[in-house]
N, C-alpha and C positions, 0 to 999 in steps of 0.2 A: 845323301840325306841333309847333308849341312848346307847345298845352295838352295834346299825348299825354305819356304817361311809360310807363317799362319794363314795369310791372304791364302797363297796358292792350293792350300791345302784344306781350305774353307769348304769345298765340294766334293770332296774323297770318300764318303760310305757311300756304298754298293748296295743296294737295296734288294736282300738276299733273302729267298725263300727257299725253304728245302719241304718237299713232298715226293712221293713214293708216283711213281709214275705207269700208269698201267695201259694207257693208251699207247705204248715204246715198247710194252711189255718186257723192261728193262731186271733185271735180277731184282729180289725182294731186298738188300741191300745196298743198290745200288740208287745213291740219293742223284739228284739232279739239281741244277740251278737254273733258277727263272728271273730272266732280266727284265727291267723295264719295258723291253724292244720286245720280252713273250719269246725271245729265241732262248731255247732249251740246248745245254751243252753238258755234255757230260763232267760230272765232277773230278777232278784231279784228286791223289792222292796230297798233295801241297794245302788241298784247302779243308783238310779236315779240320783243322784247326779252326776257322770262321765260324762255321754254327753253336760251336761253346761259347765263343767270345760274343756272340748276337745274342745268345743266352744270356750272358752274362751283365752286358749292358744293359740287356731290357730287363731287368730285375728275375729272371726266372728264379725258382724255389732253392735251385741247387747251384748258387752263384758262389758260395764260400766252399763247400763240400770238391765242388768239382773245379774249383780253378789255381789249385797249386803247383800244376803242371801245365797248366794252361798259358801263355800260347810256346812252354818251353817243352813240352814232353817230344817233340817229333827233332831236337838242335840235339848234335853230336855233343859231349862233356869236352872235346876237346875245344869246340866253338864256343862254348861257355867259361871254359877255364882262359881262355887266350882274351876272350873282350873282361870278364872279372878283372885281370891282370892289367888292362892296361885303362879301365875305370879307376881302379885304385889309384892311381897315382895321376888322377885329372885333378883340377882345385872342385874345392866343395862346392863353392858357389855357382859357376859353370854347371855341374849336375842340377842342380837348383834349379837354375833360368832351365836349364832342357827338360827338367821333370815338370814346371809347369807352363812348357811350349806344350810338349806331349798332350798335359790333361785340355790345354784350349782348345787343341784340332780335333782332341776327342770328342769332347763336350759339343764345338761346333758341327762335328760331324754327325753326331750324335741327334741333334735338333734336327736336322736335315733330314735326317733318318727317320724322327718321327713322325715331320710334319710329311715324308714321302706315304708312310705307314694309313696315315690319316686320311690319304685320300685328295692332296693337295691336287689341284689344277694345273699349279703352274709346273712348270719341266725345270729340274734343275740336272747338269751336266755332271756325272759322280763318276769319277776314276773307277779303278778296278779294285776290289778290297784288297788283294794282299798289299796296298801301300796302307793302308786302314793297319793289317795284322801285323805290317812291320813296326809301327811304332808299339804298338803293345809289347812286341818281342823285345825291345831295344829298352822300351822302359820296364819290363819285368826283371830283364837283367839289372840295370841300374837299380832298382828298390832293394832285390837281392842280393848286391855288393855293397849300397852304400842306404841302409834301410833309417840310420839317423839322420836323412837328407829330409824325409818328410816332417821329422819334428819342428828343422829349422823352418817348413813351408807352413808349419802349422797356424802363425796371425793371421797370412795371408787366405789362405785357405776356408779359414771363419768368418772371418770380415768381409773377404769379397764376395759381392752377392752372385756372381757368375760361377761362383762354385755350391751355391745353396739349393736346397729345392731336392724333392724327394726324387725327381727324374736324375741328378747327379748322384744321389745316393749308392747306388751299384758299380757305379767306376769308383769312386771311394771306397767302398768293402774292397772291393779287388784290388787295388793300391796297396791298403790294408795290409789285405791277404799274401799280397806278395813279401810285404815289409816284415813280415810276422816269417819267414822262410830264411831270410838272414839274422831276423834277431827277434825273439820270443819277447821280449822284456819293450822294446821298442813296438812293437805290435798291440802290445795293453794299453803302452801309454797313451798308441795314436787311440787304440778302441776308448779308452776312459774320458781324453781329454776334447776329443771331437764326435764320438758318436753319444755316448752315455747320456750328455745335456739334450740332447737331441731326444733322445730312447724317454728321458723324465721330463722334459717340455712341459711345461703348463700347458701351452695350445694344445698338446696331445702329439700321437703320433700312428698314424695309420698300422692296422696291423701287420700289412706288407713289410713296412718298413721296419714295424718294432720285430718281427719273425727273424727279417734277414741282418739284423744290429744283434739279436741274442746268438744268431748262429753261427756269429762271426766269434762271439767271447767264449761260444761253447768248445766253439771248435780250438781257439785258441789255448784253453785249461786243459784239453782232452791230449793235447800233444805230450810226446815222451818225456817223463819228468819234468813237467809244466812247474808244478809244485816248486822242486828245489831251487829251479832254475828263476820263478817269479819271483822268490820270498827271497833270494841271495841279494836279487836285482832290484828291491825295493824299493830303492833309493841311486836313481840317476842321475851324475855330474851333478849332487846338491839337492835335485826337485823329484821330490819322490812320484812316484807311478800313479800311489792310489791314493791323493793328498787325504785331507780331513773335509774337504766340502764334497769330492765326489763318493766318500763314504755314504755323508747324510742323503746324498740323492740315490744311493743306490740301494741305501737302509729303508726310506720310506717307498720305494717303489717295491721291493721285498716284504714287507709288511705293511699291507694297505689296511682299512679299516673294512671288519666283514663283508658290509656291502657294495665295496668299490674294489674285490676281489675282479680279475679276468683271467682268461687262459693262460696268459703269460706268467700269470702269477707263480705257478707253478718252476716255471723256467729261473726264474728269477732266485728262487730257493732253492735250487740246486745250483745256481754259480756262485751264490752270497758268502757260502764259508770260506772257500779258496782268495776269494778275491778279499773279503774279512783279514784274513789273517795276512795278505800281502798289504795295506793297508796299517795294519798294527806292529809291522815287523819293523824291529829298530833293534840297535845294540843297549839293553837296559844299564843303568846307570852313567849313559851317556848323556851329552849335551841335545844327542837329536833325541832322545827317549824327553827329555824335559819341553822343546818346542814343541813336539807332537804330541803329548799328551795336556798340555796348555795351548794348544789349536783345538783340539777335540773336546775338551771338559764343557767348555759354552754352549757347543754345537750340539753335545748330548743333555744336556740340562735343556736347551730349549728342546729339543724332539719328544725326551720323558715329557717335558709339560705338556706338547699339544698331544700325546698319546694316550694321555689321561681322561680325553674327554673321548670316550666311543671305543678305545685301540688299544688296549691293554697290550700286545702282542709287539705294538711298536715301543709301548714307555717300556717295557722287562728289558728291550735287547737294548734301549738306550742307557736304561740305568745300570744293566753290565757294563757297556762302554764305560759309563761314569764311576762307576767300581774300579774296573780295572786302571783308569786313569790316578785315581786315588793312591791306587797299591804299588803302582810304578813310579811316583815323582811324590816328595814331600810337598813340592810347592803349590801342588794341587790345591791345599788345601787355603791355604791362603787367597786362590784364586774363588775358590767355593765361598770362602767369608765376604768377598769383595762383589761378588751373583748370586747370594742367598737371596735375599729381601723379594729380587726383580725373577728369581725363581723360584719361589716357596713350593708350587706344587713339585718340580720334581725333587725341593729337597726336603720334601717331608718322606716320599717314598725312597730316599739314598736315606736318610735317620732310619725310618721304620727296619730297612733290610741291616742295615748296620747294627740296630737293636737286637733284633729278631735270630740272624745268623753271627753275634758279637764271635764265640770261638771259632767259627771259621774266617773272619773275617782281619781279625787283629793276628793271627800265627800272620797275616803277606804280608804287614808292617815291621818295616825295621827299627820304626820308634813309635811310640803311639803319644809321643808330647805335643807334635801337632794335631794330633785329633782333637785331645785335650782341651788343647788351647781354641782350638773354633768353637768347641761345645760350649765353650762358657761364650766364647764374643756370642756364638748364635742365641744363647737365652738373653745377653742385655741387647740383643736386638730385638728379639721378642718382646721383652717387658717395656721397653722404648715403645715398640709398635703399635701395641696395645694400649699405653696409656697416653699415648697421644689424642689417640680415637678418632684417627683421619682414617681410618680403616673400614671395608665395608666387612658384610659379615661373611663373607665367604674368605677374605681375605685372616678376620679374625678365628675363622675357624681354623685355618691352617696351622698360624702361630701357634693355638693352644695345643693341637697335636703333635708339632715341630717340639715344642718346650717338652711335651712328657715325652719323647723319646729322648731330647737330651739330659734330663735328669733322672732318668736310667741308666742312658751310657754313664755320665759322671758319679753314679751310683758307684757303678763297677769297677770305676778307675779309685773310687777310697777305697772299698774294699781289697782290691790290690795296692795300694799304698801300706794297709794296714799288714797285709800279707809279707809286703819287701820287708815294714819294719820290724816284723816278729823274725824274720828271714836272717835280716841283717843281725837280730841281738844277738841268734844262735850262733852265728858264725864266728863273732868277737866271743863269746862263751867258747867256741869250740877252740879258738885260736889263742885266749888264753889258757884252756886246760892242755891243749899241744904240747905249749912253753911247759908248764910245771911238769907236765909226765920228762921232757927233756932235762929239765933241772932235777927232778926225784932220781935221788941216788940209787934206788932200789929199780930201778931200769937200767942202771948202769950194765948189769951182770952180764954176760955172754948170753946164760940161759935163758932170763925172762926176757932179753932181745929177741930170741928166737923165739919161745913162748906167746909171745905178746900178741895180744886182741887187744886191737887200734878202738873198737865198740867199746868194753867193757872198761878199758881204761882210760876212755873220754869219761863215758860217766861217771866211774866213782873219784876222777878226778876233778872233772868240774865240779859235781855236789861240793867235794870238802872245798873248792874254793871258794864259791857262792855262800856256802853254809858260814865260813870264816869273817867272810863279807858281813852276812846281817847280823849275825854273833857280836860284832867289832860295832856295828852302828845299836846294838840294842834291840832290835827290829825283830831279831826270831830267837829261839834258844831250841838248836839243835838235837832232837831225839833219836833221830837218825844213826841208826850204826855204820858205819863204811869199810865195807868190807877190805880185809888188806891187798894190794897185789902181794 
């Protein structure tokens, strides 16, 4: 395999058809193959493996479903254990250059294939396919031993245009598919960071292609403890799986506005929460909980805005995001003071829900002095904004409803004020009638030790102190009898 090169190997798919053949009257299972040449030979058992892989290339429906054992189900474990073992210990880069020799002889083989399919005129000279099914086999292994090889291939792979195009699309699932058989966590990444942009394309993307791009993520979540195994992995040598931009493309393709609903739609709503929460998963009160949640606060502030016109269904799950980013990082909120103004519509509906749900809302805060403190900068930003009167009126509508949810919440936070400070007197009342109950010689006894109601001798403790108190300033003149301990 090491004296071929790409030239030589430029002409290698076999242009393979499989039909049932009744003119041979050959067994009802028994497939044949039909060459260029029209000479009919009987099928070996060796090349079962080809017509999956022909499938497979040419996009058929069941290119991810059926090719995990593809073209490895028919190799002994001990021929796979013994090439594992001595892939391991090749240089990385060396895998690299062979995994995208591989994908060139395919891809060119691949063309050749098509344009034979099409009906070309001209004769091109094509080996025999099991040199075709060798390299599959040789690099199924390789993806399956060293399945972080495709991450590093990942610029190249985007950028160059001889990897692009919906006709490469299917040897990429399959790549994929292999890479996702050695490492589940590495298999999202490749699906998130090279197919997902593709799947949310502005140009669009053919249903063909969007079916076999969901069935690769379906298939990828449905594996054994997908769940634990995503969420632990959420974060890769540093660069997380499910960053904060491929959220927003996967959040607005998950909630379209009613009438740019499609079938996929559907699909799309069943992968969102799994891959949601592999996205959101950080270690809280850490340094990544504070970049990820100040990556996302912007990105959810702008989606609640444009959600607001026509998409109610996309501004709710944005302005969760923007909730929860709130309830996880103080600094959020500083961030929010500093993208009020340039996003008012979505921060009228985060005031409204903050207003509206206040005691569900302030138990996830561990202090509520930065809310505080935005609530006031956001009304002299309001009153700024309005009395400038550069403002149109849509804009000034906003402010005026911005302002009455914040002087609600700052409502709530005096009358909590008022509540510590009653809070607080008691407590200095309680802590000085403690001290005298401990200095009253008449608790000294054994018995009223043991007798002793901690209740009833706060209070007729406190009273006679308090009572002593305004007695002494003039203030009251006690009628009050106090019962003795």
């Amino acid at each position: 395999m090491e004296g071929n090169s790409p030239e030589n190997d430029n002409q290698e798919w076999q242009t393979v058809s499989y039909k049932k053949s009744k003119r041979n009257k050959q067994p009802p299972h028994d497939d044949v193959i039909t060459t260029p040449g029209n000479d009919v030979k009987k099928k070996s058992k060796r090349k079962t493996v080809i017509k999956p892989l022909e499938d497979a290339i040419s996009g058929a429906d069941d290119v991810i479903t059926g090719a995990d054992d593809i073209p490895l189900s028919d190799i002994s474990e001990d021929v796979l254990r013994t090439s594992a073992d001595w892939l391991n210990n090749q240089p990385v880069d060396a895998l690299g250059a062979f995994v995208l020799w591989c994908l060139d002889t395919i891809f060119t083989n691949l063309a050749l294939h098509q344009a034979a399919t099409k009906g070309s005129k001209k004769h091109v000279q094509q080996p025999p396919s099991k040199s075709q099914v060798s390299k599959f086999v040789v690099l199924a292994i390789v993806l399956r031993c060293k399945p972080e090889i495709l991450i590093g291939l990942l610029p190249t792979i985007k950028e160059d245009p001889k990897y692009q195009g919906t006709d490469k699309l299917p040897v990429l699932l399959w790549t994929i598919t292999q890479a996702c058989q050695g490492d589940l966590v590495v298999g999202l990444f490749l699906w998130v960071h090279l197919l997902l942009p593709i799947l949310c394309s502005k140009s669009g993307c053919n249903p063909q292609s969007r079916h076999l791009i969901l069935q690769l993520v379906e298939r990828i979540l449905s594996f054994p403890k997908a769940c634990t195994i995503l969420v632990n992995g959420a974060v890769r040598k540093g660069e997380r799986v499910m960053p904060p931009s491929a959220l927003e493309l996967l959040m607005r393709s998950t909630f379209p506005a009613p009438t740019a609903r499609v079938k996929a739609t559907e699909r799309f709503e069943a992968v969102y929460p799994l891959l949601k929460e592999v996205a959101l998963a950080v270690t809280p009160d850490s340094k990544a909980m504070k970049q990820l949640t100040q990556q996302l606060l912007p990105i959810a502030a702008k989606v609640a805005g444009d959600g607001t016109v026509g998409n109610s269904a996309l501004a709710s799950e944005a302005i969760n995001i923007f909730l929860w980013c709130l309830s996880q990082s103080l600094h959020c909120y500083k961030q929010w003071d500093d993208i009020y103004v340039d996003n008012l519509e979505a921060s009228v509906i985060v005031l409204k829900q903050l207003s509206d749900e206040w005691n569900v809302h302030t138990v996830k805060h561990s202090s509520l002095d930065t809310l505080d403190a935005a609530l006031k900068s956001f009304r002299d930003k309001n009153e700024k904004a309005l009395a400038s009167g550069n403002s149109d009126i849509t804009s000034d509508v906003l402010l005026k409803e911005a302002d009455k949810h914040c002087k609600v919440m700052l409502s709530k936070f005096s009358r909590g004020h008022g509540c510590l400070k009653a809070t607080g007197f008691l407590a200095v009342t309680m802590a000085l009638g403690v001290a005298l109950i401990i200095k009253d010689h008449q608790v000294l006894y054994l018995k009223e030790l043991v007798d002793f109601n901690l209740a009833r001798a706060f209070t007729s403790f406190s009273l006679k102190l308090l009572t002593k108190w305004f007695s002494r300033s003039g203030k009251l003149q006690a009628q009050t009898s106090i019962p003795a301990d």
